[in-house]
MARMARNU-448076 format. One record per residue (C-alpha): residue in one letter; y negated, x, z. Coordinates in pm, whole numbers, plus 50000, padded with zeros to 5 digits. Layout:
REC,residuo,y,x,z
REC,a,Y,X,Z;
...
***
This chain:
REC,residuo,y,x,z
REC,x,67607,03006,24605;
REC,x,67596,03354,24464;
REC,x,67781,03554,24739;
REC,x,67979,03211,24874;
REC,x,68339,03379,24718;
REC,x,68239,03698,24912;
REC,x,68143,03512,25210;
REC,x,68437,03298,25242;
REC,x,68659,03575,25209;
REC,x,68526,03801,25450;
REC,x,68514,03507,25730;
REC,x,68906,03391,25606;
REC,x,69011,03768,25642;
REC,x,68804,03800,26001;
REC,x,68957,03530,26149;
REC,x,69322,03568,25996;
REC,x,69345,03270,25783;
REC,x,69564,03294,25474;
REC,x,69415,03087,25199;
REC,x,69729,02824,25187;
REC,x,69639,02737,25604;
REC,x,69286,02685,25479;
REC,x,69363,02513,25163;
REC,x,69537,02225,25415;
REC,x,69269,02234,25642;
REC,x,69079,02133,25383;
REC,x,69269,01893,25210;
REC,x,69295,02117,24845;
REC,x,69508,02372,24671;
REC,x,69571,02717,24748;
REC,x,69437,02765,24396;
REC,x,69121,02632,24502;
REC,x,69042,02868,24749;
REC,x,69155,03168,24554;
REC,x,68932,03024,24208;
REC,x,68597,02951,24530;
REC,x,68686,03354,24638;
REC,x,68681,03490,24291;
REC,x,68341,03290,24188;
REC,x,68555,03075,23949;
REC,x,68465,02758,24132;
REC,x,68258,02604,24416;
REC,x,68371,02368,24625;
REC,x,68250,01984,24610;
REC,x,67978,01901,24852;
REC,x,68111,01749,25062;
REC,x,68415,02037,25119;
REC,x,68122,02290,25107;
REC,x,67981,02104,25434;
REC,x,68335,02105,25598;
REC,x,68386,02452,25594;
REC,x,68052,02517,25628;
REC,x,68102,02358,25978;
REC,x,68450,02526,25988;
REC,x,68242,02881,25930;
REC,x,67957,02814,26173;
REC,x,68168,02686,26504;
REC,x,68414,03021,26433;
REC,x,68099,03165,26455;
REC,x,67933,03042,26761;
REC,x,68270,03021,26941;
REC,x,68328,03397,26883;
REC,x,67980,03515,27005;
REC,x,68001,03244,27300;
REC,x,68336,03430,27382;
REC,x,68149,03803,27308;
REC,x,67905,03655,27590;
REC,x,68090,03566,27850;
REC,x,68316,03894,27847;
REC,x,67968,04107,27830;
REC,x,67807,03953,28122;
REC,x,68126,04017,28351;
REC,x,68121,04374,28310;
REC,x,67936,04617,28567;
REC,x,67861,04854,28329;
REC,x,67581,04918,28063;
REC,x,67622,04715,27765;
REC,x,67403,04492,27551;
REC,x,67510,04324,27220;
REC,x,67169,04255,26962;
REC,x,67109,04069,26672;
REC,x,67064,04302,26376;
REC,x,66804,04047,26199;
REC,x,66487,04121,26444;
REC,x,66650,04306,26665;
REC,x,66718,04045,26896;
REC,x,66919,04080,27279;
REC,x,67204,03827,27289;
REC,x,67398,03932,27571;
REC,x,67363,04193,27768;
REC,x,67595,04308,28060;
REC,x,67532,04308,28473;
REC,x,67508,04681,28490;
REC,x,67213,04627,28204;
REC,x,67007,04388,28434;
REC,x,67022,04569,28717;
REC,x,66894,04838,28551;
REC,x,66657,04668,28322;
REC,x,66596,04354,28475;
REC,x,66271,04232,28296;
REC,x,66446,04362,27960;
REC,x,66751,04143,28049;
REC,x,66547,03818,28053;
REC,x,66422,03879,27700;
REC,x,66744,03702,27573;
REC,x,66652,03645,27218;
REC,x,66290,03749,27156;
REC,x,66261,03990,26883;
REC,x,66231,04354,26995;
REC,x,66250,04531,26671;
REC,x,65826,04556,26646;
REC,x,65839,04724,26976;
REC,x,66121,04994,26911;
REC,x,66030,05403,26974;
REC,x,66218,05684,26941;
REC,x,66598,05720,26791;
REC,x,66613,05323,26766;
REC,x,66276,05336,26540;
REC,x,66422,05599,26331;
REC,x,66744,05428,26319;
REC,x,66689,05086,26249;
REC,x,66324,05163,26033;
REC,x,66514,05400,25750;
REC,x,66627,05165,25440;
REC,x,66920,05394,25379;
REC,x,67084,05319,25697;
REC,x,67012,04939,25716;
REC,x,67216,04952,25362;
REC,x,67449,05110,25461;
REC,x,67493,04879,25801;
REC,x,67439,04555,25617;
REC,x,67710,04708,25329;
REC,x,67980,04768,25617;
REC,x,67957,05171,25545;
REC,x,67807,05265,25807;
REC,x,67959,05139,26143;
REC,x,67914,05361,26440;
REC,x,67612,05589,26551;
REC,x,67607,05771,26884;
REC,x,67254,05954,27053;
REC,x,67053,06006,27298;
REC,x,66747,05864,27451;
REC,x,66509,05799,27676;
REC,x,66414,05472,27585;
REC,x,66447,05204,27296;
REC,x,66138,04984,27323;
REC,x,65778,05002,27425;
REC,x,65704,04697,27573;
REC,x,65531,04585,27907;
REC,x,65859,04507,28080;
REC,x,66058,04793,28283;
REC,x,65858,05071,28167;
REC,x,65857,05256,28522;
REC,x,66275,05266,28467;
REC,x,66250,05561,28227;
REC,x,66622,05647,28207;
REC,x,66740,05945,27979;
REC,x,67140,05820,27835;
REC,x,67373,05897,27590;
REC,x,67430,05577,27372;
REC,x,67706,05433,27149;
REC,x,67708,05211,26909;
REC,x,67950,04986,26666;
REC,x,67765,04797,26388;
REC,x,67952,04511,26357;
REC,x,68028,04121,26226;
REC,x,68046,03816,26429;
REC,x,68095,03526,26166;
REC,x,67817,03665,25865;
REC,x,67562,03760,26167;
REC,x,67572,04141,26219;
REC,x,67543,04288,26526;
REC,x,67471,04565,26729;
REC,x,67700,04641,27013;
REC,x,67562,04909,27259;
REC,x,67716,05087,27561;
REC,x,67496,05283,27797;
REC,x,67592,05627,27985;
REC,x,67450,05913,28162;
REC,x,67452,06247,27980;
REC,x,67325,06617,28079;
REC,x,66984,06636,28223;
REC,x,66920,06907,27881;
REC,x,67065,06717,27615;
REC,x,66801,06665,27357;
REC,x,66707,06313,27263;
REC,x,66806,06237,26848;
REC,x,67064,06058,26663;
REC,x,67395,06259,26671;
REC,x,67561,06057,26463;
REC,x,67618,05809,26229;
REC,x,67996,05685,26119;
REC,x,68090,05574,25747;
REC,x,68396,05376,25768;
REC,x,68548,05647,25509;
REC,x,68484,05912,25781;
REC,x,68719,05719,26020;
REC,x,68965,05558,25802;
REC,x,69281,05729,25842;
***
């Protein structure tokens, strides 16, 4: 239970719960909570499977939501699983365009990836720096992301955006999809530190 203090207080924060709402949820003090979030304490087992629970359907419910508002929208957007680079929704304007690559809901993609998303996703420094929560945007363009059997005659040059982002402790990669000029180069233009946004 090294990083359960940081954990718990990055989900509380996420989801807006002071520590006194979650303290009664839980049937404990306030003082409980803040000793679990400064590594003071742990919580019995039995409250560690409670808001373990708690954690997990805040989780599922917020990605289930994520999901549903994806898949309504008509243009090009996809949201991945950081951890194997896995599709877990991806929006109608996405499968019309990449239909075979739409059905690969949840296989892991990050073996197959080429160009900018390679280079991206393969460099240590920036997976840090994602998994630390310094690095949260990056912005390109490409060609294509992954080399795989399906949709490879749909060669489509774009300009891509992304936000690296939390849902529950599962981070994600939220990607939107537009056309840019027929000469831009493909390469990473950018990638965003939170301090370079911050204001």
């Amino acid at each position: 239970m090294r990083n359960f203090g940081t954990d718990l207080t990055a989900w509380r924060k996420a989801n807006a719960i002071k520590q006194e709402y979650l303290a009664q949820m839980l049937g404990v003090s306030q003082s409980a909570v803040s000793h679990w979030e400064r590594g003071r304490d742990v919580p019995s087992a039995q409250t560690a499977l409670r808001l373990q629970a708690l954690m997990s359907k805040t989780s599922r419910d917020e990605l289930a939501i994520e999901r549903a508002s994806i898949s309504r929208l008509a243009g090009l957007r996809a949201l991945y699983d950081l951890d194997g680079v896995r599709l877990l929704a991806r929006s109608q304007g996405f499968a019309a365009l990449w239909p075979e690559l739409a059905t690969m809901s949840g296989a892991m993609l990050r073996d197959d990836l080429v160009g900018e998303a390679q280079q991206m996703l393969s460099d240590g420094d920036t997976i840090s720096g994602i998994l630390s929560d310094d690095i949260v945007m990056a912005s390109g363009v490409s060609v294509n992301h992954v080399d795989t059997a399906v949709d490879l005659e749909v060669f489509y040059k774009h300009r891509w955006h992304i936000l690296f982002r939390k849902i529950g402790q599962r981070h994600v990669i939220d990607m939107s999809y537009e056309s840019c000029a027929p000469d831009d180069a493909p390469q990473i233009e950018h990638l965003l530190r939170l301090d370079q946004i911050a204001a």
